[in-house]
N, C-alpha and C positions, 0 to 999 in steps of 0.2 A: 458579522456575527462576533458577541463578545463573547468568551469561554469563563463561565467564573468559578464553576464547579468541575475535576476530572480525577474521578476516583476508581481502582483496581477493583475489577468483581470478581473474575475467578480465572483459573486456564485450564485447560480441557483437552481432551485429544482425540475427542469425539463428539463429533458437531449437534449429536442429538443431548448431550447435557450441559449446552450454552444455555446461556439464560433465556428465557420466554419470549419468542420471537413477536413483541409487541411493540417496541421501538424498531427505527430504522437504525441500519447498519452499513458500517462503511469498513472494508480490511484494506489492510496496507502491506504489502509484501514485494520484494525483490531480491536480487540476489544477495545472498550472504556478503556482509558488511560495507553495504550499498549508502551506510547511513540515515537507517531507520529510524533509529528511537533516537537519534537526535532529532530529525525530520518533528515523531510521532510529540517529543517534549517539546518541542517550538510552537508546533500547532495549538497545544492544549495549556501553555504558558508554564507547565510543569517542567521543572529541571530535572526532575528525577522520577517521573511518571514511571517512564522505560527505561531498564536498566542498558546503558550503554557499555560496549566489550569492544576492545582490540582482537578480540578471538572470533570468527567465523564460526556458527552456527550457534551462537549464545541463545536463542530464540527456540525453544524446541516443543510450544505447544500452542493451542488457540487461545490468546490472551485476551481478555476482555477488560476494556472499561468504560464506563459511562460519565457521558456528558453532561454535565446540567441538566440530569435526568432527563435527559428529552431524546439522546440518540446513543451509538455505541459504536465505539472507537475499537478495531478489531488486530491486534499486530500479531502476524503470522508468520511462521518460523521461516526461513531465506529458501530459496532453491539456488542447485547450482554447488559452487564447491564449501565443503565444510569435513571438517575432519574428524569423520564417521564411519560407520562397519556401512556395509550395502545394506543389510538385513534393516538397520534405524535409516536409512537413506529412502531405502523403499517404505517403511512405517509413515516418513514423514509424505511423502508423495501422495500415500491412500488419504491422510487425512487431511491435509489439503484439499485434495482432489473431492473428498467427501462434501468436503466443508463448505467450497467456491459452488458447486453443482447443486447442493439441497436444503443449503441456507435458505431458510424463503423471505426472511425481511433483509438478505443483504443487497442494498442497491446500487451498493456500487465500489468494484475493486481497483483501487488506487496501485500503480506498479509505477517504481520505483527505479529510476537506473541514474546510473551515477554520470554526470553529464563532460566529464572528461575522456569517455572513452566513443568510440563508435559503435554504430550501431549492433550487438555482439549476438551467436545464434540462437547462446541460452535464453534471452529474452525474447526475439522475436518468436522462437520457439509456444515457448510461455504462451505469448497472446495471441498466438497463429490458435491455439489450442482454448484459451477464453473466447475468442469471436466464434471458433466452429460451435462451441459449446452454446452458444449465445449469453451469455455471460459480460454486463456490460461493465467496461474499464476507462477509467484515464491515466495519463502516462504526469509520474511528477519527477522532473530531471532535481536530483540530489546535491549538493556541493561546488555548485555554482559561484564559490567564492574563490575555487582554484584556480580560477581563468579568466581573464580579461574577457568584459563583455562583446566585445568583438568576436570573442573566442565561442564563446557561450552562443550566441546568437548562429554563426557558421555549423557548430554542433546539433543545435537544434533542425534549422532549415535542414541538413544533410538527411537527420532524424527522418525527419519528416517525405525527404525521396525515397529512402533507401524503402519506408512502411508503405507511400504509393503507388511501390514495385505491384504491390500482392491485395492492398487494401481498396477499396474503392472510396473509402472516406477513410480519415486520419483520426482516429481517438485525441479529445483533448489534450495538450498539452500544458505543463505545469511547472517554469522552474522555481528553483530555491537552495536556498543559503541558509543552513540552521545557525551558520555560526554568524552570519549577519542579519538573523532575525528577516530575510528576504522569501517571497512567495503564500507568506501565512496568509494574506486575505482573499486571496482569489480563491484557495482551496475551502477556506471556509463559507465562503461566499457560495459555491458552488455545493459542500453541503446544507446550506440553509435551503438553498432553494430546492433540491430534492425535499427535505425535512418537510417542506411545506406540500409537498402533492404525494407524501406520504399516507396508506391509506391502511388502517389497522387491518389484518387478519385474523383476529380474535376476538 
């Protein structure tokens, strides 16, 4: 898939005044400053699609944009730590929570973890809670330029035992490197071919 159009629609913070659920939708979220909107600007060849921040919890509503009119790029605000009151802590959880549960054209949530650390509770948390939901995800490891592929590959495999504990099959995995332009086709690849057995409900 070539990307040649990726433009901002709106952000929201309530999933019922997203756009018209007639494109297929794809959200991207992980823990706060997991390197997202670098992730989300490599994918869509945009430098400055999504605003990137050294500050944790930059991201604080349902942002929308679309892709060569054909699908809809979703960047959801982090979970996990960001330096907030409980009260907007809990705000952001419901609408998340709203959002991943009664989206009905979203097909599929992209979770995000940064592929230098192991595997940590707040994520498997996460997806323990998208599989019960049935909510289907794949996993894209983040910043894989940190670390010798040797390194990267031992991270992943471990990934991968540590979610066989509990899981009976392993969600997709995905790495990448925003800052070497590394993982962009496979993800894309894999949203095309959803995009194709996409079926309108409207």
């Amino acid at each position: 898939m070539k990307v040649q159009e990726a433009k901002y629609v709106m952000s929201n913070s309530d999933y019922q005044k997203c756009p018209e659920p007639v494109l297929p939708e794809y959200a991207f979220i992980g823990r706060s400053n997991v390197g997202k909107s670098s992730l989300i600007n490599m994918l869509t060849g945009k430098k400055a699609l999504a605003k990137t921040s050294q500050q944790p919890g930059k991201t604080q509503m349902i942002n929308h944009f679309i892709i060569d009119n054909s699908w809809y790029l979703v960047d959801l605000p982090g979970y996990g730590y960001a330096k907030v009151s409980k009260v907007e802590r809990d705000k952001w959880e419901k609408m998340i929570h709203d959002y991943l549960h009664y989206r009905e054209n979203l097909i599929c949530t992209f979770v995000l973890v940064d592929v230098r650390h192991s595997a940590m509770a707040v994520d498997l948390e996460f997806m323990a809670a998208l599989g019960e939901a049935g909510i289907p995800f794949e996993i894209i490891f983040t910043k894989a330029d940190k670390l010798k592929p040797g390194q990267v590959a031992a991270q992943v495999e471990a990934y991968k035992r540590k979610m066989s504990e509990v899981w009976e099959e392993v969600p997709e995995m995905y790495v990448t490197s925003a800052e070497k332009n590394e993982g962009r086709e496979p993800v894309l690849a894999t949203i095309e071919t959803y995009n194709q057995s996409f079926v309108k409900t409207k």
